[in-house]
N, C-alpha and C positions, 0 to 999 in steps of 0.2 A: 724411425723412417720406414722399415718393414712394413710396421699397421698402417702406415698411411698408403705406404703403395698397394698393397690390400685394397684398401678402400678409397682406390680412387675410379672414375669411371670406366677404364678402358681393361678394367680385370674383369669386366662383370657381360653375360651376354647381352645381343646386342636390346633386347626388348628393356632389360633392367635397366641400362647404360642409358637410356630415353627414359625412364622413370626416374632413374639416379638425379639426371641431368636435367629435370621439369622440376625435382623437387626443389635443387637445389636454386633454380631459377627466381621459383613460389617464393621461397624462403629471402632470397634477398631482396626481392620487388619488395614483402612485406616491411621488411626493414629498411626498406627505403623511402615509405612511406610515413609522411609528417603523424604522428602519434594524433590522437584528438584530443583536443584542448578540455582541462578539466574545469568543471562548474565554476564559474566566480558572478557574482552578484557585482555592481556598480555603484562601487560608491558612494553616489546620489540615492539613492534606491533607498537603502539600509537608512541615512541619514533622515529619510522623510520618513522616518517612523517611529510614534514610541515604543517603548515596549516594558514588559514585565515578566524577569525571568523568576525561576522558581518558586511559581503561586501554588501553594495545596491545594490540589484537590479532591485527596481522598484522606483518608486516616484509618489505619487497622491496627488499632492500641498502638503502639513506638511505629510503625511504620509509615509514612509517609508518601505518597503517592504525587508529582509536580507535575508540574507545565511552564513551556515557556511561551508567553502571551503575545503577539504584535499586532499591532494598528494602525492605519495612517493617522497622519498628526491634522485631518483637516473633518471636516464635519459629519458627525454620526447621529442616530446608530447605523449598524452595518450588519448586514449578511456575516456570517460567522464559518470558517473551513478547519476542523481539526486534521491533520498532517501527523497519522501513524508511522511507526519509524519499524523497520522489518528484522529480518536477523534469525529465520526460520523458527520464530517462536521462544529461541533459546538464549538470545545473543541481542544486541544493539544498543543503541543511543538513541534518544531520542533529538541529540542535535545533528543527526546524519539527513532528519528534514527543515532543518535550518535554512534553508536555503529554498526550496518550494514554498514553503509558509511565508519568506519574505515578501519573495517575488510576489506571492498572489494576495498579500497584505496589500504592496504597492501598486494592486490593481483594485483596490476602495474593498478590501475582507478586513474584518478583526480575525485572525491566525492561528494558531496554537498548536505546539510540538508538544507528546503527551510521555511519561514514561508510565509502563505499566508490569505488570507482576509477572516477572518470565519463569517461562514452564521449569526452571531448575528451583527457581522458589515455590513455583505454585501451580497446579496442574489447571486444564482446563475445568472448568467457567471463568479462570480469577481475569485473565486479558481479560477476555470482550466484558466483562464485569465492571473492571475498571474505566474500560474505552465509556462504555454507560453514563459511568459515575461523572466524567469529565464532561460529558455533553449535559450533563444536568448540574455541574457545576454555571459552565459557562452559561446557561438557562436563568439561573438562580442568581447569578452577578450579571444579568443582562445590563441593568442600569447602571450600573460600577465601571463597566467596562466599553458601552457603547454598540451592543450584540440587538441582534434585530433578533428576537427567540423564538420566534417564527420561522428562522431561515438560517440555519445550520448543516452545513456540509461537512461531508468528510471524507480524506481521501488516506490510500495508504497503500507502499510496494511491497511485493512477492508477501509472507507471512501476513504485513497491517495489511495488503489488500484484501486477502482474508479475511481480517478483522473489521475493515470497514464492510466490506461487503454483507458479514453477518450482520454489524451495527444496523446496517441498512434496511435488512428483511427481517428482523426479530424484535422488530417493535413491540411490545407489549409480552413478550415471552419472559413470565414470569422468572423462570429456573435461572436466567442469563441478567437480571437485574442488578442480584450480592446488596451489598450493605455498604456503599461508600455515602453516602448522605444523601442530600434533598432529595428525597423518597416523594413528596409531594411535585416535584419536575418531571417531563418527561423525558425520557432518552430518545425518542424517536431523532430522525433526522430526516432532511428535505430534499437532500440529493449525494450521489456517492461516485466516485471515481476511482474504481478497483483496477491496482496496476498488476500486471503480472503474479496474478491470485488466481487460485485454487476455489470455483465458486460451487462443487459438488463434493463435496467429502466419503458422500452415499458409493461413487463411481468403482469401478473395477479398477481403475489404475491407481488409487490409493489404496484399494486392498489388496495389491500385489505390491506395494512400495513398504505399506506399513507389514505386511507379513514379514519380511525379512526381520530374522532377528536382533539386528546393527540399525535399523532406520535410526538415525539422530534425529528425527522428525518428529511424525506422526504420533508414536509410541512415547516418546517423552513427553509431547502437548496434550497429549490424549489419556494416555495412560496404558493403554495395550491396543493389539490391531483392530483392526475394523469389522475381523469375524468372531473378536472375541468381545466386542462390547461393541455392535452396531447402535443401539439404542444413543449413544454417546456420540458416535459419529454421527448422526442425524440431527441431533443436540446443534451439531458444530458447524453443520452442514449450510451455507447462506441457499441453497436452493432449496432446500429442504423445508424451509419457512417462507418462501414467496406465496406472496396474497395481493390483491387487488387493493390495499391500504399503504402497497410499499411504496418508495418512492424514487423519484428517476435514478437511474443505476448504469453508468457506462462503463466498458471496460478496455483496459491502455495495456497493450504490450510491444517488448521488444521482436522484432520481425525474426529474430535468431530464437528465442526464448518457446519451450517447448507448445504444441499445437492447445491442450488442457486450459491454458490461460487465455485461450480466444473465448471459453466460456459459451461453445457456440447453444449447447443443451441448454441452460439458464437461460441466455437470451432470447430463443427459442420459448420457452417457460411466460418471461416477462411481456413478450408480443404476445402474447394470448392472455395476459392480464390487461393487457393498453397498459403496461407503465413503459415508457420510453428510455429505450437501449441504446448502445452503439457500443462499436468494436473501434480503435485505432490503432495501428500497428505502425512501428515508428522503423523507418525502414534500417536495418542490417544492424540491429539495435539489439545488445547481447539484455540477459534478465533483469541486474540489474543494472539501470540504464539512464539513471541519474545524475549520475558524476561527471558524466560527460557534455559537456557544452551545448553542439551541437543537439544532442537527444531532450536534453534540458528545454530550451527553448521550443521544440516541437509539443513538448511536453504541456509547458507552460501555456500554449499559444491552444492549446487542445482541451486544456481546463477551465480558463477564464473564458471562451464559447461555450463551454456547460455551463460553468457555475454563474454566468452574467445568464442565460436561458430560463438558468431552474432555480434560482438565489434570488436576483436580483428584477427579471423582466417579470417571474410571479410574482410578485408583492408589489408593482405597480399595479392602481385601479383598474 
C-alpha cells in the first residue's frame, strides 16, 4: 500500500502529475482500442486454386532447397510472382508468405513461397544464389506448370526485400548465380516489389549498424562489417548493380518503419535509368506489416496494380 501511494499522482509535482496523468490517459485509450484484425484469406480464395507444395528446386548433395507452388485452377499460362519470406537473413519460414502468394495467385499469377539457405547455414551469396536458382527453376518447368517465362516477378519483406531487390538488379552478375541447376535459364526477373528493404548496403547507416560488434545482422549475412570487407558489401548491395537492363522495381513500406526503406537514393538512381519506381507507404503500418489485415489488403491492392502493369499489360501486343 506504501508503494502505491508513492506512486500515485498527487505525491509528484504538479508538471509530472500532468505527465503521470497523460501517460496514464495514453495508456488506456490504447487499450481500449479494438486490436487489428490478423490476416485471413477467404475461403473461396484458397479453394479456387491448385497447388504444389514441396517441389525442389535446388539440390546441394543431401540438401534440398523447396517451394510451395499455387495457381489458379482456370486458364494458363500465367505471369509468375516468387513471394520471399524475411527473418533478418537468420530466421523464417517460408509459409509466413503463404498468404500474399495466395491472394495474388487468386488474381490470375502462378505463386511460389521459396525456402532458402540462411545465413546460420550459409553465408552470403548462398540466399540470393538460391532466390536465382528458383526463378530458373520456375523458367525451366514453365510448361509443367503453366508460367508465362517471360514474366516473372518477385516480391519480398524487410531481409527478402532485400533479396528481391538484389534478384532484381543483378541480372547477369555472375559471382551471385551458384550452382543450383538450369544454368542454361535465366534468373533475370520482370518486375520487383521491395517491401520494407534495405536497397543500399554501400550507405553510412549500415556501416554504423554492422560496426557494432553484436549486429545479429549484417555481420552474420555478410560475414564481417562493411569497413572490413566493403568489396562484399557492394557484392550485396541491390543499388550497387542498377543498370538500364533492370527492371521495374517499386518499393512498399510501413509509415512507422525506419526512413532507409523509402529507398529514396535508389529511386533517385533508377529515374535517371528510365526504369520505373514508386514508393508506397502504408499508413501507421509498423515493419513488419503483413499480419495484419487491414495493411494486408492495402498491400495486396498496391501489388496487383504493379504486377497487372509490368507482368501482365507488357505481354499484351
Amino acid at each position: 500500500m506504501r508503494l502505491f501511494q508513492l506512486l500515485t499522482p498527487f505525491s509528484f509535482t504538479p508538471l509530472l502529475r500532468v505527465t503521470f496523468l497523460t501517460s496514464a490517459w495514453t495508456l488506456t485509450t490504447l487499450a481500449q482500442q479494438p486490436k487489428p484484425s490478423p490476416t485471413k484469406l477467404a475461403p473461396e480464395i484458397v479453394a479456387s486454386l491448385e497447388s504444389h507444395p514441396g517441389l525442389v528446386y535446388a539440390q546441394y548433395g543431401e540438401r534440398q532447397m523447396q517451394l510451395d507452388l499455387w495457381c489458379p485452377k482456370t486458364a494458363q499460362p500465367l505471369p509468375a510472382i516468387i513471394c520471399i519470406h524475411g527473418g533478418g537473413w537468420y530466421k523464417g519460414e517460408r509459409s509466413s508468405m503463404t498468404n500474399l502468394a495466395q491472394a495474388l495467385a487468386a488474381k490470375g499469377y502462378v505463386t511460389a513461397t521459396i525456402s532458402y539457405r540462411l545465413s546460420g547455414e550459409a553465408k552470403f551469396p548462398a540466399a540470393i544464389q538460391d532466390c536465382k536458382a528458383a526463378v530458373r527453376f520456375l523458367r525451366a518447368n514453365a510448361a509443367k506448370f503453366g508460367i508465362q517465362s517471360d514474366a516473372i516477378g518477385v516480391t519480398g519483406l524487410s531481409a527478402s526485400g532485400h533479396l528481391a531487390a538484389l534478384l532484381a538488379t543483378s541480372g547477369g552478375v555472375q559471382e551471385l548465380e551458384g550452382d543450383g541447376g538450369y544454368a542454361s535459364h535465366s534468373s533475370s526477373v520482370q518486375a520487383c516489389i521491395a517491401m520494407g528493404a534495405q536497397s543500399d548496403l554501400e550507405s553510412p547507416r549500415i556501416a554504423e549498424l554492422s560496426s557494432q560488434p553484436n549486429d545479429p545482422f549484417y555481420r552474420t549475412f555478410l560475414g564481417d562489417s562493411q569497413a572490413n570487407i566493403p568489396q562484399i558489401y557492394a557484392l550485396a548491395s541491390p543499388r550497387h548493380h542498377l543498370d538500364k537492363s533492370d527492371p521495374p522495381l517499386a518499393f512498399m513500406a510501413g509509415e512507422l518503419d525506419d526512413p532507409s526503406t523509402h529507398a529514396d537514393e535508389t529511386r533517385a538512381d533508377l529515374a535517371k535509368q528510365g526504369i520505373p519506381t514508386s514508393l508506397t507507404l502504408i499508413p501507421n503500418a509498423p515493419h513488419a506489416f503483413l499480419s495484419q489485415q487491414q495493411n494486408f489488403d492495402i498491400c495486396l491492392k498496391a501489388s496487383e496494380a504493379f504486377y497487372a502493369k509490368h507482368l501482365k499489360d507488357s505481354q499484351k501486343p
